[in-house]
N, CA and C of each residue as an Amber inpcrd file, in Angstrom:
protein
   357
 -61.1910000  26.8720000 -64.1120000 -60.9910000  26.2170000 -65.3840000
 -59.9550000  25.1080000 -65.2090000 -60.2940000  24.0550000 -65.3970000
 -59.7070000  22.8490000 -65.8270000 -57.6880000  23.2380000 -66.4090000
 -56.7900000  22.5250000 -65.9640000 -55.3740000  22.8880000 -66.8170000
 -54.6700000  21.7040000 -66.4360000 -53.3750000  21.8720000 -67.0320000
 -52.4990000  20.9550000 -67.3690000 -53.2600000  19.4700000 -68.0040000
 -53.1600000  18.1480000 -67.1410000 -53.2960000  16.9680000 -67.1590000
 -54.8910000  17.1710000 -67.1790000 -55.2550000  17.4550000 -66.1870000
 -56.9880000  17.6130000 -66.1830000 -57.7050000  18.3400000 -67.3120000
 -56.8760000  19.2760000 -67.6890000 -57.9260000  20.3150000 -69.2080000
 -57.4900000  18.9480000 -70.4750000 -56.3180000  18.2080000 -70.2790000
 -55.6590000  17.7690000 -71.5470000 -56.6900000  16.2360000 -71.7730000
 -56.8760000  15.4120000 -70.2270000 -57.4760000  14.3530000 -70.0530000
 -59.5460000  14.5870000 -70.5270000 -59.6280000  15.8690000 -70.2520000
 -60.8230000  16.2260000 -70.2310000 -60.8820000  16.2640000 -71.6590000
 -60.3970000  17.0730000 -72.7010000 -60.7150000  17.2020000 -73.7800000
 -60.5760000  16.2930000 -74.7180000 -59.0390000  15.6220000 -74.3900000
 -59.1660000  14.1850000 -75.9560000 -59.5730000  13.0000000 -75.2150000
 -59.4380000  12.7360000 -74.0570000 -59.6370000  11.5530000 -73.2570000
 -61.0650000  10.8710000 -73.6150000 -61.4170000   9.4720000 -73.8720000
 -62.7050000   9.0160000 -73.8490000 -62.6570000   8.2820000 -72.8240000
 -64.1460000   7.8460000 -72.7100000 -64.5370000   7.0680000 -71.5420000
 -63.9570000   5.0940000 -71.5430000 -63.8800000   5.1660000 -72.9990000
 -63.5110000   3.6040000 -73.6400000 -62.6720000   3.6190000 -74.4790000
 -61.4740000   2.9150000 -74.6100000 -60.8780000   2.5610000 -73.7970000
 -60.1320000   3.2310000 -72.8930000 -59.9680000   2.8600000 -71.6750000
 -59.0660000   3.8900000 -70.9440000 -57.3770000   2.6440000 -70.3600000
 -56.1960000   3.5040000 -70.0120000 -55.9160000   2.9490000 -69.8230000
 -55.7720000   3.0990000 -68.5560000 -55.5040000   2.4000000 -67.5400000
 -55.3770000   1.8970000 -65.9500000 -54.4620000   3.2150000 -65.8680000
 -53.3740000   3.1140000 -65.8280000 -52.0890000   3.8170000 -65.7970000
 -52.2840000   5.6910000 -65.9610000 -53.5320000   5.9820000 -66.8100000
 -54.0230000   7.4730000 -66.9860000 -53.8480000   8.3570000 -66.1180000
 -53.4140000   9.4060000 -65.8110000 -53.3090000  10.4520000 -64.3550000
 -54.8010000  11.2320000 -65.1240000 -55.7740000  11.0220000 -65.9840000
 -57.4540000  11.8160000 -65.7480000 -58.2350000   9.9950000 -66.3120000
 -58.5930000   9.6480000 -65.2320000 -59.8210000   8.5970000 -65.6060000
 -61.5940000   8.9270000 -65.5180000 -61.7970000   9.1830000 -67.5420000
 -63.0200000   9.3600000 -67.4480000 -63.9460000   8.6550000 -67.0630000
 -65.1340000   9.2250000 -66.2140000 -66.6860000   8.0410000 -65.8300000
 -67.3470000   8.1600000 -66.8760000 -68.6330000   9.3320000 -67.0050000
 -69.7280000   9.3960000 -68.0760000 -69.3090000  10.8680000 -68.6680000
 -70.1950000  10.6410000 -70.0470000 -69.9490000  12.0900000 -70.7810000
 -71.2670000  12.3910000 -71.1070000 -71.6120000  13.6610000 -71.3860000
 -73.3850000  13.3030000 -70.9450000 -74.0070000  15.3260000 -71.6390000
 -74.8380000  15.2050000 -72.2100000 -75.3350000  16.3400000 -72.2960000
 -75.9430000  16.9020000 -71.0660000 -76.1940000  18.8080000 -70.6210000
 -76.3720000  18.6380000 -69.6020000 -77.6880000  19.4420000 -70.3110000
 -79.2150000  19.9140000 -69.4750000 -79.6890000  20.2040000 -69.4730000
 -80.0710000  22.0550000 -70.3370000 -78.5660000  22.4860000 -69.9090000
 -78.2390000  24.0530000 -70.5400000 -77.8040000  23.7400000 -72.1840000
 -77.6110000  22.1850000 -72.9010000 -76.8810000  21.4480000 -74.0120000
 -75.4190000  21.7090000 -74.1280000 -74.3620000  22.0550000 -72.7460000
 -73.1510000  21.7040000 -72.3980000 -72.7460000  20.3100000 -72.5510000
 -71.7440000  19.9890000 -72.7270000 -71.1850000  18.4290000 -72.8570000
 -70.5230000  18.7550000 -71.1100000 -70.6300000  17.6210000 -70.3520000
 -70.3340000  17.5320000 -69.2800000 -69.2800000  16.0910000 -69.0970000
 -68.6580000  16.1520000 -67.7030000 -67.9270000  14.8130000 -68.1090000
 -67.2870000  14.7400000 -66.3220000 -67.7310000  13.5170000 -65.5810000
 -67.3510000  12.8030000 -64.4490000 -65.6100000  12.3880000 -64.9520000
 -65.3000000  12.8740000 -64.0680000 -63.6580000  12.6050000 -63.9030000
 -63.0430000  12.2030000 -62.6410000 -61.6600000  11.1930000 -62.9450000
 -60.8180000  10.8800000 -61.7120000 -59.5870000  11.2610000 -61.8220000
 -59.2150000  12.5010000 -61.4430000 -57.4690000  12.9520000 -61.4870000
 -56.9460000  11.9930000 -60.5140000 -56.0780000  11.7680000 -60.8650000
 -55.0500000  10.3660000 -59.6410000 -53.6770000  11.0820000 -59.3150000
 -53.3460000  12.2310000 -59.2580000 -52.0650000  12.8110000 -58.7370000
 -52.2760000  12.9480000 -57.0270000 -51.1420000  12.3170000 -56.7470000
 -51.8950000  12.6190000 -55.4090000 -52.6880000  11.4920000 -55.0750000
 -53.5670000  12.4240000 -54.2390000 -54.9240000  11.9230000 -53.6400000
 -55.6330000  12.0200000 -54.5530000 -56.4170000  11.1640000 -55.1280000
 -57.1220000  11.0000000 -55.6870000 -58.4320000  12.5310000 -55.7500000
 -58.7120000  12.5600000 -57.1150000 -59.5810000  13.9670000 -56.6980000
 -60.3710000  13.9190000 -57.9650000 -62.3450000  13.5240000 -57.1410000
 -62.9450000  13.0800000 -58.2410000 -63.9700000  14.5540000 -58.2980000
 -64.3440000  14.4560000 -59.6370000 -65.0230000  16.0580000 -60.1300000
 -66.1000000  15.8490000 -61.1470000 -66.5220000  16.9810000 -61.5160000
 -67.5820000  17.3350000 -62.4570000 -67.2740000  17.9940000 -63.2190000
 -66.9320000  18.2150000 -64.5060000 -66.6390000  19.8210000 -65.4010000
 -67.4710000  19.4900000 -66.8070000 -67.7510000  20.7670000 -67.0060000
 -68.8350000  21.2420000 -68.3160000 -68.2310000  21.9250000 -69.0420000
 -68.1310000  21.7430000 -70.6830000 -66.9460000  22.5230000 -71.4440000
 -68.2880000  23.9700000 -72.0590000 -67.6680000  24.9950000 -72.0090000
 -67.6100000  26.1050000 -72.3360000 -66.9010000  26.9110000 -73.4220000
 -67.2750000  28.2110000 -73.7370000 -66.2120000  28.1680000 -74.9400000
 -64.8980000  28.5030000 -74.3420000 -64.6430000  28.6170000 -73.5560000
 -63.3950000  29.0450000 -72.8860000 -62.4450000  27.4500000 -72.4130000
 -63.1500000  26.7810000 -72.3890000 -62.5010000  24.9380000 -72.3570000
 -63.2540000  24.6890000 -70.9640000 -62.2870000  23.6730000 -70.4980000
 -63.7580000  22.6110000 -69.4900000 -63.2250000  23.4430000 -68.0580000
 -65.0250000  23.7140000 -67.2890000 -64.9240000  24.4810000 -66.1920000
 -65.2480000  23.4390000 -65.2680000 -64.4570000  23.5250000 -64.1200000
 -65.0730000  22.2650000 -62.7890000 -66.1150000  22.6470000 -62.4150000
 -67.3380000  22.0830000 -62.2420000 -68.0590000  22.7600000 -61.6640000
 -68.5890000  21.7870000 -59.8220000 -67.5700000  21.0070000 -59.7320000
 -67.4250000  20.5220000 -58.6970000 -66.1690000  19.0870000 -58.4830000
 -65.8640000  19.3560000 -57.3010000 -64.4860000  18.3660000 -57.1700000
 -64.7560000  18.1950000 -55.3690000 -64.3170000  17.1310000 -55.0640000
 -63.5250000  16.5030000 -54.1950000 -62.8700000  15.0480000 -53.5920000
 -62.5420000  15.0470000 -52.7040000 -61.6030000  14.0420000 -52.4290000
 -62.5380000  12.7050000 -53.4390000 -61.6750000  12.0190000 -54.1730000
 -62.0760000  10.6730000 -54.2710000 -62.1780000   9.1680000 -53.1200000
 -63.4740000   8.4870000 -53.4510000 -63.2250000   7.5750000 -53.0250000
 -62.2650000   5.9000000 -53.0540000 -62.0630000   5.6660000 -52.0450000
 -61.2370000   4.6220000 -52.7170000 -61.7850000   3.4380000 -52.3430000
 -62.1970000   2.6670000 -52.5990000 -62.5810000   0.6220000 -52.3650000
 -62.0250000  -0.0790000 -53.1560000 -61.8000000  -1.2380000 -52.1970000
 -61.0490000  -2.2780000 -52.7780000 -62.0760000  -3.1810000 -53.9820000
 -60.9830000  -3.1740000 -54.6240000 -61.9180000  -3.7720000 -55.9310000
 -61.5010000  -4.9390000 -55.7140000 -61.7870000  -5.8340000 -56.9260000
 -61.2100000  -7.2750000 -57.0160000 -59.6570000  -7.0270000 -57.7110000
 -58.9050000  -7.7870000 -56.9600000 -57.7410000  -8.0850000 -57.3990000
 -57.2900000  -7.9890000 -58.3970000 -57.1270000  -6.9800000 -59.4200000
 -56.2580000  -7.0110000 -61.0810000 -57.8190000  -6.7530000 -61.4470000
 -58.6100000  -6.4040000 -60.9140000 -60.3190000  -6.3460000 -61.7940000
 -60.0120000  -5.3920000 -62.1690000 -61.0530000  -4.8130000 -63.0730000
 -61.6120000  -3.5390000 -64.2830000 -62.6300000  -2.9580000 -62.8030000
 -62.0960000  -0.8780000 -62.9180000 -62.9560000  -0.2910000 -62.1310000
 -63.0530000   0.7780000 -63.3310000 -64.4460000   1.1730000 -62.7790000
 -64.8270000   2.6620000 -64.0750000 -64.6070000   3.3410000 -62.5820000
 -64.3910000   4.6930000 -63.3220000 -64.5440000   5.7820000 -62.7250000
 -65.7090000   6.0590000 -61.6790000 -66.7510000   5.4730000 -62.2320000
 -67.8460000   6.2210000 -61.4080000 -67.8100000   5.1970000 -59.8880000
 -67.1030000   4.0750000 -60.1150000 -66.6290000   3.0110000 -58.8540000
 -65.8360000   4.1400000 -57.7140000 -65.1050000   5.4870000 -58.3930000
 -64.6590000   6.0260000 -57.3190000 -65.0350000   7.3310000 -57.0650000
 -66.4450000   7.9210000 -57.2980000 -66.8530000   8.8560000 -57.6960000
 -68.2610000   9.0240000 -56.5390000 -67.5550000  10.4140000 -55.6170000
 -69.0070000  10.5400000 -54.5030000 -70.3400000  10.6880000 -55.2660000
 -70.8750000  10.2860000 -53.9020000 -72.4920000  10.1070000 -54.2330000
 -72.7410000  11.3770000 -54.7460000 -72.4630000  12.8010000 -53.9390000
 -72.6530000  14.3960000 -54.5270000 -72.3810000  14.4400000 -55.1790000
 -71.2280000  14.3800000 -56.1640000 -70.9520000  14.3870000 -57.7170000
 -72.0070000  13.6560000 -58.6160000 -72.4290000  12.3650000 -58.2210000
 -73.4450000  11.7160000 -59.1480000 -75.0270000  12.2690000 -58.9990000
 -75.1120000  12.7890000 -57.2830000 -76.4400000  13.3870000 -57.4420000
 -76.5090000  14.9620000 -57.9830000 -75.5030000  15.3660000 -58.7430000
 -75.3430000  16.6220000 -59.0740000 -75.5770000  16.0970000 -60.8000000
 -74.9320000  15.1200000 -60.8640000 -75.3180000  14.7010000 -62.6480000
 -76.7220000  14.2410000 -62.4820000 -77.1010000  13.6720000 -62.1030000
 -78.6560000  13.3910000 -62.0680000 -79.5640000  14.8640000 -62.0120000
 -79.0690000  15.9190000 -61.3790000 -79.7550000  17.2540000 -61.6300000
 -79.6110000  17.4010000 -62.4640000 -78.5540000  17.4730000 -63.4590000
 -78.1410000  18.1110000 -64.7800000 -78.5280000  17.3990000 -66.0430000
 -78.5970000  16.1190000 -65.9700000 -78.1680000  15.6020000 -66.8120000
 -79.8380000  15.8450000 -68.1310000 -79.4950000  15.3810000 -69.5420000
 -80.8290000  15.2330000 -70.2420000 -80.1800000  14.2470000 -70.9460000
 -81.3550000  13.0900000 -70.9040000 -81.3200000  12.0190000 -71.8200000
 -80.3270000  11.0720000 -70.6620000 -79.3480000  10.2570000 -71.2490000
 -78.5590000   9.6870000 -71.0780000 -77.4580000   9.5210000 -71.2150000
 -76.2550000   9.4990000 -70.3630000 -74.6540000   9.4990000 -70.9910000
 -74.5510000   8.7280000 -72.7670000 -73.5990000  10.1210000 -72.9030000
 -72.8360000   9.0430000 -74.1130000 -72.7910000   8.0530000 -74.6480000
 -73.1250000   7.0440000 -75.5120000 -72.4430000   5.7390000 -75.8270000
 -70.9300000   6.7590000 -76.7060000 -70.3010000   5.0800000 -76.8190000
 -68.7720000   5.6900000 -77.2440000 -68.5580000   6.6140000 -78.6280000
 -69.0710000   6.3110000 -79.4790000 -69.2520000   6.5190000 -80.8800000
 -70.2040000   7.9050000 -80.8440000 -70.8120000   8.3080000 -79.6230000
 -71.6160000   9.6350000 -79.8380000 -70.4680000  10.3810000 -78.9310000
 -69.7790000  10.1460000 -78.0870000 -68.5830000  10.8020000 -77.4540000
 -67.3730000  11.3370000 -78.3280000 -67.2640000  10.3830000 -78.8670000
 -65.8180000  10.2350000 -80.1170000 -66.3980000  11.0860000 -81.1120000
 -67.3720000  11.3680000 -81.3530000 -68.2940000  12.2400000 -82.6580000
 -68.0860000  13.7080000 -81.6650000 -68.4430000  13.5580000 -80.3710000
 -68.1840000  15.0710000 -79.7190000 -66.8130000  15.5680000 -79.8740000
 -66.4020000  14.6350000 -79.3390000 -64.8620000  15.0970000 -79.1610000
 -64.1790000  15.5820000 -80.5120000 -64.3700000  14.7710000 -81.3350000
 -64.0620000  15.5810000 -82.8700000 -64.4930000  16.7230000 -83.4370000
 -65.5880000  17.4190000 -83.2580000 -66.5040000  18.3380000 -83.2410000
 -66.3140000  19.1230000 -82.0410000 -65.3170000  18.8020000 -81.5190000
 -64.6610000  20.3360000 -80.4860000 -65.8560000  20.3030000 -79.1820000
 -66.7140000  19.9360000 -79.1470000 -67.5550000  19.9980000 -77.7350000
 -68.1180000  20.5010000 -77.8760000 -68.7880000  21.1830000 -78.7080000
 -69.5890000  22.1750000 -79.2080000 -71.0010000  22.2230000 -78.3680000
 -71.5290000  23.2900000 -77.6350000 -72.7530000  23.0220000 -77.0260000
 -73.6450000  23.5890000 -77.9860000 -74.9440000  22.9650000 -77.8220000
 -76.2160000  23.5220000 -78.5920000 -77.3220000  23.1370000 -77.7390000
 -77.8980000  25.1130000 -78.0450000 -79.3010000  24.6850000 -77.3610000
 -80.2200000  23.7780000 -76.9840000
């Protein structure tokens, strides 16, 4: 189970706006196939450490993590999350996923509504 910075970034955190400076940078938020809310993440303590977690009623469970990637972006440019996010983490959302990530306004509607999964 998800704690401290990572359970706190996971639950109120959105994908838009984020700020640079965040120790949890969200990628996508996404229904998963079981109707879990799921959510691509970048913890930055450390080494970078990019993951997968699905909220439950018990709060958000990892259901996969490791090392993040790092590339050089452009100079002072805008990176999303999923810019540092292994290929296995994304081919694990592509198993899971139904429909399509989030837009912001259907995220911000989750997040207010507690995460609630439905069949």
């Amino acid at each position: 189970m998800a704690r401290g910075e990572l359970a706190a970034g996971l639950e109120h955190g959105l994908a838009a706006p984020q700020s640079p400076e965040a120790p949890v940078r969200i990628g996508i938020t996404f229904r998963a196939s079981d109707g879990r809310y799921c959510r691509t993440f970048i913890l930055r303590e450390g080494k970078p450490l990019a993951g997968l977690a699905c909220r439950d009623p018990r709060g958000w469970q990892v259901t996969m993590a490791m090392q993040a990637q790092r590339e050089a972006g452009a100079a002072g440019g805008y990176r999303t999350a999923a810019d540092e996010t292994p290929a296995p983490i994304l081919d694990r959302v592509d198993a899971i996923i139904q429909g399509r990530p989030l837009a912001a306004a259907a995220e911000a509607s989750a997040r207010a509504a507690g995460w609630k999964a439905r069949p």
